[in-house]
Structure formats: structure tokens, C-alpha cells
C-alpha positions as CSV (number, residue, x, y, z in Angstrom):
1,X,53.0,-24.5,90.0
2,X,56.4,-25.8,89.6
3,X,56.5,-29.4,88.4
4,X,52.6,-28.8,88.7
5,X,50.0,-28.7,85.9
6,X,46.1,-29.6,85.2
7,X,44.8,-30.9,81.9
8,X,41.7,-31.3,80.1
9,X,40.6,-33.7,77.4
10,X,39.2,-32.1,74.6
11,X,35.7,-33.9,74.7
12,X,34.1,-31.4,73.1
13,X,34.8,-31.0,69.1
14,X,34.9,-27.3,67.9
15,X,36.2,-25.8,64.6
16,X,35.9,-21.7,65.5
17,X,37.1,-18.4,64.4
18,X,37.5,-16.5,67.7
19,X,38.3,-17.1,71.2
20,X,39.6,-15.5,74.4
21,X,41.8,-16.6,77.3
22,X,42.4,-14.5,80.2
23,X,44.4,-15.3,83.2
24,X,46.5,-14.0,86.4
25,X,50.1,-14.8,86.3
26,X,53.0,-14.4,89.0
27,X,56.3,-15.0,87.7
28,X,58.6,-17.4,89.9
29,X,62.2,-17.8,88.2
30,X,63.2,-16.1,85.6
31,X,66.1,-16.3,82.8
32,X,65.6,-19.6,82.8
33,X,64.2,-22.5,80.6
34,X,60.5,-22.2,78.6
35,X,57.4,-22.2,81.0
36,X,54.6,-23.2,79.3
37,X,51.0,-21.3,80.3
38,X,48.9,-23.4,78.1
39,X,48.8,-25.4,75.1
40,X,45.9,-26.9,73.0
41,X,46.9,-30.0,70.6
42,X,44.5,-31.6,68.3
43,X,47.1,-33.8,67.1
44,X,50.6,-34.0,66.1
45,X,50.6,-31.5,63.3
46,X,48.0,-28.8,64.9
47,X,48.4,-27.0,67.9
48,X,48.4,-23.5,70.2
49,X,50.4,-22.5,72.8
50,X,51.5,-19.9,75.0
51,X,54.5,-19.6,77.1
52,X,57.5,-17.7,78.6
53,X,60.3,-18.3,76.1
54,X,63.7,-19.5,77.0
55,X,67.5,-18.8,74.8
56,X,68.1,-15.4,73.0
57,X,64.3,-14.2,73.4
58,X,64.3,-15.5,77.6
59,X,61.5,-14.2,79.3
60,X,59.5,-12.8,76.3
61,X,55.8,-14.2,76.1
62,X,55.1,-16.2,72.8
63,X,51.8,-17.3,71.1
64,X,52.3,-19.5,68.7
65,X,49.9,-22.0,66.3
66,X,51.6,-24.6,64.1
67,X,49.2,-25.9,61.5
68,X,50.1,-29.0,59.2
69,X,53.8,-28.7,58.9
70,X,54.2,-24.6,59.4
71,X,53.4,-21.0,61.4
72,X,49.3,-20.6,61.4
73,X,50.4,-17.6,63.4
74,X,53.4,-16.8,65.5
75,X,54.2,-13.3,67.9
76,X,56.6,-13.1,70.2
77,X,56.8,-10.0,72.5
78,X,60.2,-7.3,72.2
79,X,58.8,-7.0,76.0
80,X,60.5,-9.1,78.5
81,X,58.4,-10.5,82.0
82,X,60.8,-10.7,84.7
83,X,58.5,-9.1,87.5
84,X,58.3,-11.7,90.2
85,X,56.4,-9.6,92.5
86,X,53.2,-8.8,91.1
87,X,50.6,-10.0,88.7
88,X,50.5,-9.9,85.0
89,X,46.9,-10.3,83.5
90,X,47.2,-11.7,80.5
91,X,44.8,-11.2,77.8
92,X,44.9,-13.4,74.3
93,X,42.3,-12.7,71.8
94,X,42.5,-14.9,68.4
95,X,39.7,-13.6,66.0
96,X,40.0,-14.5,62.3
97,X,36.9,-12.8,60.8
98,X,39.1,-9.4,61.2
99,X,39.5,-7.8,58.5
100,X,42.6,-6.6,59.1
101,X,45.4,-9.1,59.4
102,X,46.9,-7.3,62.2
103,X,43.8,-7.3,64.6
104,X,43.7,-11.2,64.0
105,X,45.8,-11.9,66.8
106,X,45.5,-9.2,70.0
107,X,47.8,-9.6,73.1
108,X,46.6,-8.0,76.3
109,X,48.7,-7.5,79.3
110,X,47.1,-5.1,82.3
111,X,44.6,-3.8,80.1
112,X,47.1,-2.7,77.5
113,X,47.4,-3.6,74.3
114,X,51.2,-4.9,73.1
115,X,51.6,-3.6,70.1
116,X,55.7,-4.8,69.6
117,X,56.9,-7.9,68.5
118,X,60.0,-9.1,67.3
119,X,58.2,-12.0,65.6
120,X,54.8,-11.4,63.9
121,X,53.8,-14.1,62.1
122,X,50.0,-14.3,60.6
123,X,49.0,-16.9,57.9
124,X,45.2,-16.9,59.6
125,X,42.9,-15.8,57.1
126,X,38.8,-15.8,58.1
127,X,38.9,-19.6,59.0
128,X,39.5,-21.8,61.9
129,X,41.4,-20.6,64.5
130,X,42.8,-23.9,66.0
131,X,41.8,-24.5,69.3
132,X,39.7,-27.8,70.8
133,X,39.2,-28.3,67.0
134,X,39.5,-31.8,67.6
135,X,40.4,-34.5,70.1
136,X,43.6,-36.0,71.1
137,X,43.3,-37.8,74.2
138,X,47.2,-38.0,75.1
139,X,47.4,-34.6,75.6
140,X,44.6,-32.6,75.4
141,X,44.0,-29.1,76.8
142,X,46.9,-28.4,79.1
143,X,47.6,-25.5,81.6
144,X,51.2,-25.3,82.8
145,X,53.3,-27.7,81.1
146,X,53.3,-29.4,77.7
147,X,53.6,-33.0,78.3
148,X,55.3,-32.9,81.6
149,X,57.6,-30.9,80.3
150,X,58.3,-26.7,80.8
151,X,56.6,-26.2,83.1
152,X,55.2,-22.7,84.4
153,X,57.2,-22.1,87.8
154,X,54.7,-19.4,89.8
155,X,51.1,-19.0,90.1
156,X,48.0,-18.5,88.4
157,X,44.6,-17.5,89.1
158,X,41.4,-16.5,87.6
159,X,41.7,-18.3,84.5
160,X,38.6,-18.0,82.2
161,X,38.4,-19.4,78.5
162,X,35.5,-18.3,76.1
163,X,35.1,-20.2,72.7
164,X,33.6,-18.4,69.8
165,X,33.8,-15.0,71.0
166,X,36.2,-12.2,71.5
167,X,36.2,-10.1,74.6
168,X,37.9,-7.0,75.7
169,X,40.8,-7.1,78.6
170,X,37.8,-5.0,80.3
171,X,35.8,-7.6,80.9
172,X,38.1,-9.4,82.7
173,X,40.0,-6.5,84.6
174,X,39.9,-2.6,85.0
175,X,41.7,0.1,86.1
176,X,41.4,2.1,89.7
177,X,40.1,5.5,89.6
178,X,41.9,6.4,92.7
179,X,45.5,4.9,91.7
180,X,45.2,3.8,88.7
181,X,46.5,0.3,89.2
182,X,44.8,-2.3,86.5
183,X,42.8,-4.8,89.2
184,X,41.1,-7.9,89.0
185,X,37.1,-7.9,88.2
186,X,36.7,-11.4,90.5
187,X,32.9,-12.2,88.3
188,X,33.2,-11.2,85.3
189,X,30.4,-11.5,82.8
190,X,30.9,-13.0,79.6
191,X,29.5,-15.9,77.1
192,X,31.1,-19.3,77.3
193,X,30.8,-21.4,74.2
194,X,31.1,-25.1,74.1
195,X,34.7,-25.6,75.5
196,X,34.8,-22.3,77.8
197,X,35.6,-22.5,81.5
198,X,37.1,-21.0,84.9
199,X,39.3,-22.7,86.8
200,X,41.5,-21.5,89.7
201,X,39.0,-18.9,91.0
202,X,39.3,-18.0,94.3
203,X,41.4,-21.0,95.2
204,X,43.0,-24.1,94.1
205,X,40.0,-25.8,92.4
206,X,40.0,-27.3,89.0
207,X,37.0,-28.3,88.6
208,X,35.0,-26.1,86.1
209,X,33.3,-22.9,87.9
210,X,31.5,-21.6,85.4
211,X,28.3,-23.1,84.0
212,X,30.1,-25.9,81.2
213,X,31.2,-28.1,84.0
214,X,34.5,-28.6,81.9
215,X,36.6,-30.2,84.4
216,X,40.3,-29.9,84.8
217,X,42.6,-33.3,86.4
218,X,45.6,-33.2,87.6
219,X,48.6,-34.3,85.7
220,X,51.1,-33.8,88.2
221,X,52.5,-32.4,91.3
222,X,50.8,-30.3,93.7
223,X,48.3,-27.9,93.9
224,X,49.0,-25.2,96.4
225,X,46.6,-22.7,97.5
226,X,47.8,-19.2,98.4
227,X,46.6,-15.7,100.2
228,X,48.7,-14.0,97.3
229,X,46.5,-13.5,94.8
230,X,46.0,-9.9,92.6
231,X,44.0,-8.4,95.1
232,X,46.6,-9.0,98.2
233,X,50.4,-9.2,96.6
234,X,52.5,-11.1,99.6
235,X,55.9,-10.7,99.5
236,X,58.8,-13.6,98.3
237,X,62.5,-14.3,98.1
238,X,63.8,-11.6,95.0
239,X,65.6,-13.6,92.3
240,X,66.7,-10.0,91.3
241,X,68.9,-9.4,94.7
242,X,70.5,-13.1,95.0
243,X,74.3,-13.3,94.1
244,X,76.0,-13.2,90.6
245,X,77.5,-16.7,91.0
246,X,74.1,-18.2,91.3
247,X,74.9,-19.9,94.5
248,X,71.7,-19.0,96.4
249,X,69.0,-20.9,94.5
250,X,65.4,-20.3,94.9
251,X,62.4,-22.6,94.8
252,X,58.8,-22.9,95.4
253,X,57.3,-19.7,94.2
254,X,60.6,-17.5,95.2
255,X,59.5,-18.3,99.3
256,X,62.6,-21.2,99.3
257,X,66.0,-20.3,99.4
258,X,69.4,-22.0,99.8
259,X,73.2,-20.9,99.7
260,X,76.4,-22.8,99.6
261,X,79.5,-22.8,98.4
262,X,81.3,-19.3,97.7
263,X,78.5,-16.9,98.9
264,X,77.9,-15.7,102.2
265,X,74.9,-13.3,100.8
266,X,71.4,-15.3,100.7
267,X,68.9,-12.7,99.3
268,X,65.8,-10.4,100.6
269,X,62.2,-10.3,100.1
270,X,60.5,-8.7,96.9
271,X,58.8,-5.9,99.2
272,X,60.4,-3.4,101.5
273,X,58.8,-2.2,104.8
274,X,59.1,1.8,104.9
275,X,57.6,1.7,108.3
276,X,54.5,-0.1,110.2
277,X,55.0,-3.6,112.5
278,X,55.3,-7.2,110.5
279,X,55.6,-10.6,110.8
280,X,56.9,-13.5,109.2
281,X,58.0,-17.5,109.5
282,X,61.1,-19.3,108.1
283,X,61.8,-23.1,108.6
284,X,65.3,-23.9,108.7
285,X,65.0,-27.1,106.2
286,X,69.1,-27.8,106.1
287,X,72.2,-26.6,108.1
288,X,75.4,-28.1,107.0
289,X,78.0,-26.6,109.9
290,X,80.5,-24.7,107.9
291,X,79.6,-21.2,109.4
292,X,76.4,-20.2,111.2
293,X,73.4,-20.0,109.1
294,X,71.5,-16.4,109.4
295,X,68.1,-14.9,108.9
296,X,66.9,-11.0,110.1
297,X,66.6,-7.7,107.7
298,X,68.5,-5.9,106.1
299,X,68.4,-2.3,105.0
300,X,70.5,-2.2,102.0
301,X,70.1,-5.5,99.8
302,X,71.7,-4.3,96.8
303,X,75.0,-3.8,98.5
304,X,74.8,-6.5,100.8
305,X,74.8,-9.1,97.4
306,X,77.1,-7.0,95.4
307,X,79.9,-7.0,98.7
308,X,78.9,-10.7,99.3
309,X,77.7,-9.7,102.8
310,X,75.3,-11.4,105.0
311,X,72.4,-10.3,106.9
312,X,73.7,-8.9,109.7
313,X,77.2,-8.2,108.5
314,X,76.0,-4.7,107.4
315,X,75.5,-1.0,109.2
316,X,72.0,-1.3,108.1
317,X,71.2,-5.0,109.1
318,X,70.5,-7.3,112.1
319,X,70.2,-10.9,112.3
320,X,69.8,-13.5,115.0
321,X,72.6,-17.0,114.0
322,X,71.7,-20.5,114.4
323,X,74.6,-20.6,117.1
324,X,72.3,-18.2,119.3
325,X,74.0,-15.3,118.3
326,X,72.7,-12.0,117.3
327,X,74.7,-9.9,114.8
328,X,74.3,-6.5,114.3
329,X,76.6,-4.2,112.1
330,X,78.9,-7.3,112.2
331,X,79.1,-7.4,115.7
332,X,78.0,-10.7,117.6
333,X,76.7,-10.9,120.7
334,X,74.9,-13.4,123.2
335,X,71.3,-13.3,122.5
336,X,69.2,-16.8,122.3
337,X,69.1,-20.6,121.6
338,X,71.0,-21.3,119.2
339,X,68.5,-23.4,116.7
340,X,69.4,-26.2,113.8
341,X,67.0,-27.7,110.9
342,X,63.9,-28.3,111.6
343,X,62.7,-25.1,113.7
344,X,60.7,-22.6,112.9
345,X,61.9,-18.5,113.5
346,X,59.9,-16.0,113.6
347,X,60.6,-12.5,112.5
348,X,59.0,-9.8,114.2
349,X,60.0,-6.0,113.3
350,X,58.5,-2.5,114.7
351,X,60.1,-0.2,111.9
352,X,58.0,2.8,113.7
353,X,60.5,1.8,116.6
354,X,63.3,0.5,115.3
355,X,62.6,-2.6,117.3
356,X,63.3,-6.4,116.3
357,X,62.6,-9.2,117.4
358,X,62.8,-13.3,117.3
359,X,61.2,-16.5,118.5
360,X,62.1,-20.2,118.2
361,X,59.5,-22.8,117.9
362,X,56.7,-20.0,119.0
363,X,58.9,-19.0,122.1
364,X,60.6,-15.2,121.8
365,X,64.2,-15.0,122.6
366,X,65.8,-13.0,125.2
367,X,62.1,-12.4,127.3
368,X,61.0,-10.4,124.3
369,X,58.0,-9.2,124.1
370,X,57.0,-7.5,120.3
371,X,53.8,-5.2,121.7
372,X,56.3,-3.1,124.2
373,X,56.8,-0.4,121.4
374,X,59.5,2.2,122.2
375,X,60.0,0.2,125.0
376,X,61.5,-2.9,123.2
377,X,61.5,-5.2,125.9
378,X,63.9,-8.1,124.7
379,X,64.6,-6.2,121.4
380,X,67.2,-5.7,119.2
381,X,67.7,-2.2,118.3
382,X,68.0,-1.4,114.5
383,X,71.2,0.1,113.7
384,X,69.4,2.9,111.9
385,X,65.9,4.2,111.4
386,X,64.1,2.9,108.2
387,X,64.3,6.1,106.5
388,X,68.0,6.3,107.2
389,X,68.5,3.0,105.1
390,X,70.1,2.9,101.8
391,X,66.4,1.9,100.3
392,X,64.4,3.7,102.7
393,X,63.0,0.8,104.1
394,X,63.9,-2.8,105.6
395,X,63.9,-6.2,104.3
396,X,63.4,-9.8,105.4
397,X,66.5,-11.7,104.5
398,X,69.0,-14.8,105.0
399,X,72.4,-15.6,104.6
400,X,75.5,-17.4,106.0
401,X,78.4,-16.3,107.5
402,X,81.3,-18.9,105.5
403,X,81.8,-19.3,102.2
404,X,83.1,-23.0,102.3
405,X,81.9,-25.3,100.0
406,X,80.4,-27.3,102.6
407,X,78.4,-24.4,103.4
408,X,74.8,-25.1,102.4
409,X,72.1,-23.7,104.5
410,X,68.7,-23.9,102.7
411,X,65.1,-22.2,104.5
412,X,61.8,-22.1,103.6
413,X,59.9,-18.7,104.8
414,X,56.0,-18.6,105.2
415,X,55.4,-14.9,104.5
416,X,51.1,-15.4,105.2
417,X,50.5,-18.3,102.5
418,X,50.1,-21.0,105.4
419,X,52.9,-23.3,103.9
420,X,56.4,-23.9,104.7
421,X,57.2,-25.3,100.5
422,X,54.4,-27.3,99.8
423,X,53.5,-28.0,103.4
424,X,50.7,-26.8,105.1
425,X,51.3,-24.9,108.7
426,X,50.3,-27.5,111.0
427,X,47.8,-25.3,112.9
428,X,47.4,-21.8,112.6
429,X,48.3,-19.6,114.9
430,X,45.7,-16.2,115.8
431,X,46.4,-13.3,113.7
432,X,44.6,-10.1,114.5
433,X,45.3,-8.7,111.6
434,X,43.6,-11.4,109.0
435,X,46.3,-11.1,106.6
436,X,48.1,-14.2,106.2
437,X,48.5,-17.5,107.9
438,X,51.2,-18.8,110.2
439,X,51.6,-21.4,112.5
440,X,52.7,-19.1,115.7
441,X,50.4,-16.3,116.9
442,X,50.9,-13.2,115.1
443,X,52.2,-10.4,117.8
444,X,49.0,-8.2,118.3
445,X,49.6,-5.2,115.7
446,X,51.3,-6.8,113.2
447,X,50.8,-8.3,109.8
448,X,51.7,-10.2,107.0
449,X,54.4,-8.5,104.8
450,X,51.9,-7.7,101.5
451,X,50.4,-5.1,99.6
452,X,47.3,-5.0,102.0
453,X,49.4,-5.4,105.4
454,X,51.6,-1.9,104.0
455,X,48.6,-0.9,103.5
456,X,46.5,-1.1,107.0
């Protein structure tokens, strides 16, 4: 939702003492500026708002209501969000006919209470609670951003608001009794009141889906549905892998990625692949010719970042260069067509047999052929068995091989959410599996890199 964020007018006048929001929340970056989840303004001097926090308390989660001129109540988390791979469900519950001060103002996230704060403000007494009680049409009822402004950088889903009462975290989620993994209830069952809604259920829609018909616009940017969602985790691009100099930048939900200047180490996706057969896209949106740009798996991220290596310059990594190259334990060879901005690669690897391999524009390189198992007809041969690798399994990755400062190679992958950035796949290719979309045919026995394709 980057740059991206809905709003609602607050047509509907209410002065309450409880309410609940709930809501599904994928970090993008991190240790960044304030991202704003939602905020509620009656006016100037009255308002609620929750967000990510920025400064000396970066990344903590804040609640915070401001009521004529000071803190109606204020709690910041000692717990830091800086997961960018899976989903937080976030549970607020405002309630001021507690008796006790301290159950006034309960934070949920996965089913669990937080119960440390290194702010704890709480000035509300059994009286309003200040939310949608009033109207201010300039900015309303917004869900990430606060007047254009901080805006939330990952996704949301599920989002469900109930006015007047006060619900558990169960209602909204519970816990597996076979892993015990908090997981999404997708209907849950609870009472509205005048201002409630669900928005972003199931998909990308903002108008209202509960029975209020409290419709969200648009205030900017782009809407973007994905297949990640809390049920089906797809990998990104790991923010926590890229280089100290912060020369590889990442964008659009952690699935862009760019790097220039004094790095030759991109960075590698958020999930590993400990064996099984998967599948992904990247687009090659820029290539400025200082060096060859590089995309393949690696084995060993952590080392490849900290030794500012790139994919392919590695004993655990191979990668196929945009000079037609491949490079494998930093040895080139003759391989494919070389390829420049504007085509798509596709990344196929058979862990189980060590196996990778690469297309341009839907067309696999060197007369490969992905379904050949052990055979590996047109393949290149891992360096090293999964298990061997330094994290027991391999990554999807990019890089470059210079570090000039004309060096800025920037891709966009499609790891099964359909889009290259914000841009749909012009027509999907088959996929066997059903998990994910691309716009090549998926190699029959393989799968999107997620939680559901390690899992098939």
C-alpha cells in the first residue's frame, strides 16, 4: 500500500465508550519513517491513530488519542515489528466503562495480549472514547496514511471495525491445534454498530462487506491485489539480508529491488527452499552497463551480503548474467542469450535434484527442459546439495557483478502475486500447481515459492 490509502467520511455521528479494530498486516520496509495504519479525526483538536513509529522508538506500534490540547490515551509497544515475512493480526480494543484503568485500552497481536509498553498513557475515564464522534469532512476516517502523508508501505487484509462493543482477538483469529500457528477466522461473527465495517476481505475491495454499507474511496495510489494473504505467505525480497551501505533499495512490498553504486550484493528472498521444485518471474526494469546484472539462488545469503558477493560469486550459488553467461562458484561460462531491460527470466530450481534452470521471455535456455529430474536436461548443476548449504536451503536472489557507480541494475520479481510492481502479468500462464500467478507456464511440478507451495 505504498503511497496508497482509502478513506471514509465520517457520515455517521457517534459518541461511544468501546470499540474494536482488527486487521492483517504485512510489514514492507522497516527502520524507516512512521506508517500510519489508521487514524480517525473529528477535528483539529480530537483524534485516534495507530501506526508504526519512526526515531528512537522505529518500528514500535503506537495508539494514540489526543483530546483538546493533550494525551486522552497514549501506549507505545517496548516490542519492535520488523517481520516482513508474515502477518501480524492486530487487535485494538478501547473500552472505557472498565473499571480498571489498565484494561481500558487492550492491544492484541496473534491472539496475545501485549502487556509492555514504554509509554502508557491513560486519561480515559468511563466516557467517550473518541472515535467517528463527529464529522470532519477533510479527513475523515483514514486507513493507511494521515493526510497523504506516512503512509503504511505493505499490505493489509481483513480489516473489520465494530463500534460500541468490545471483542476478543478470538473472534477475529485462533490458534491451530495441530501447529499451533494463530490463523485467520475469514467470517467472523460479530455486532457492527453504526460506523462498523470490513473492507479488504478477500481482495482488493473497499467497498463495505459487511451489512452497514460504509463505503471506503480511494485517496490515492493504487490498489493491488495479492495471492499473499495470512492463509498463503508468498515469499519477497528480505530487507534483513540487503547490504549495510543501503545501496540495494527495495520497493513495492519488498518484490522490487535495485543496486548501484558500491555493492555488488543485491539480496534474497524472505523464504528458503529446503527441498521440493519452484518457480518464479523477475523483470529486468533497468540495466545501466557497468558490470553484468545477475539473478539465480544462492545458498548462503548472510555471507554473500556481509563479503559483498553476488549471486553466483559463491560455492553455494548459481546465477545466469544478462551477458548470457552462467556463473557458478564464480566461474563463467557460455550458457544463453544474454537479455537487457525489459525481459522477463524465469527461475526454475529442482532442489530434490540439484537442478536449475532459466528462460527468457517464456523460452528456456540452453534446450532446458525443468521436468527431466535427475536427468537435467539443459541444467545447471547446483554446486552443493540443499542440505549442504550454509542455511540448509536455497534462495532466490539478485545482484551485480561491479561496484561502479554507474552500476544500477534494478528488477522486479513476481513470486505468484500476478504483478511485475504494480503491473498486472499480461496473461497468465498455466500453473498446475494453483499457487500463484505468472505470465509463463509454470514447469509441470512446480510451484510458487510460499508457505502453501513448501507445503504441497
Amino acid at each position: 500500500m505504498a503511497t496508497t490509502y482509502i478513506k471514509r467520511d465520517l457520515s455517521v455521528s457517534e459518541t461511544i465508550y468501546k470499540w474494536t479494530w482488527s486487521a492483517w498486516v504485512k510489514r514492507g520496509t522497516i527502520n524507516g519513517s512512521a506508517q500510519n495504519l489508521f487514524k480517525s479525526r473529528t477535528d483539529g483538536n480530537n483524534w485516534v491513530q495507530c501506526y508504526f513509529s519512526d526515531g528512537g522508538d522505529v518500528d514500535r506500534l503506537h495508539l494514540h488519542s489526543y483530546k483538546n490540547g493533550g494525551d486522552h490515551y497514549k501506549y507505545t509497544t517496548t516490542q519492535r515489528f520488523r517481520d516482513t515475512n508474515s502477518w501480524y493480526h492486530f487487535v485494538l480494543n478501547v473500552d472505557s466503562s472498565q473499571s480498571t484503568a489498565g484494561d481500558r485500552v487492550r492491544i492484541y497481536v496473534n491472539g496475545e495480549r501485549i502487556t509492555s509498553f514504554s509509554t502508557s498513557t491513560n486519561n480515559l475515564t468511563n466516557g467517550d472514547s473518541l472515535i467517528f464522534n463527529s464529522s470532519d469532512s477533510g479527513t475523515g476516517h483514514t486507513i493507511g496514511s494521515w493526510n497523504a502523508g506516512s503512509y503504511f508501505t505493505g499490505s493489509m487484509s481483513h480489516i473489520h471495525y465494530s463500534s460500541g462493543y468490545s471483542y476478543a482477538p478470538t473472534v477475529f483469529g485462533s490458534t491451530d491445534s495441530a501447529t499451533g500457528e494463530w490463523e485467520i477466522n475469514t467470517s467472523p461473527s460479530f455486532t457492527l454498530g453504526g460506523n462498523g465495517y470490513t473492507v479488504l476481505k478477500n481482495g482488493n475491495t473497499i467497498t463495505d462487506q459487511s451489512s452497514n454499507s460504509n463505503d471506503f474511496t480511494l485517496g490515492a495510489g493504487t490498489l493491488t491485489k495479492t495471492e499473499d494473504c495470512p492463509s498463503n505467505v508468498f515469499a519477497t525480497l528480505s530487507p534483513l539480508y540487503k547490504n549495510t551501505t543501503n545501496d540495494t533499495i527495495l520497493a513495492n512490498g519488498n518484490t522490487d529491488g535495485s543496486c548501484r553504486d558500491n555493492t555488488k550484493a543485491g539480496t534474497y528472498t524472505t523464504l528458503g527452499m529446503p527441498s521440493g521444485k519452484f518457480y518464479c518471474e523477475v523483470k529486468i526494469r533497468e540495466f545501466q552497463n557497468a558490470g553484468e546484472a545477475v539473478v539465480g539462488v544462492t545458498g548462503r545469503p548472510q555471507g554473500d551480503v556481509h563479503q559483498n558477493k553476488n549471486v553466483g560469486d559463491t560455492t553455494q550459488s548459481a546465477a545466469y548474467r544478462t551477458n548470457g553467461q552462467s556463473e557458478i562458484n564464480a566461474t563463467t561460462a557460455s550458457y544463453g542469450n544474454s537479455y537487457d531491460a525489459g525481459d522477463i527470466i524465469g527461475i526454475a530450481i529442482d532442489v530434490d535434484n540439484s537442478k536449475l534452470y532459466f528462460s527468457k521471455n517464456g523460452t528456456w535456455q540452453n534446450s532446458g527442459d525443468p521436468t527431466s529430474g535427475s536427468t537435467g536436461t539443459g541444467a545447471l548443476s547446483m554446486p552443493v546439495a540443499a542440505s549442504a548449504c550454509e542455511e540448509g536451503a536455497y534462495f532466490f536472489g539478485f545482484g551485480s557483478t561491479s561496484t561502479a557507480s554507474s552500476s544500477a541494475h534494478k528488477f522486479s520479481f513476481n513470486f505468484g502475486n500476478g504483478f511485475f510492481a504494480s503491473t498486472a502479468v499480461s496473461s497468465a500462464g498455466t500453473n498446475a500447481s494453483n499457487n500463484g500467478i505468472f505470465e509463463y507456464d509454470v514447469p509441470t511440478g512446480y510451484t510458487a515459492l510460499s508457505t502453501k507451495g513448501l507445503n504441497l
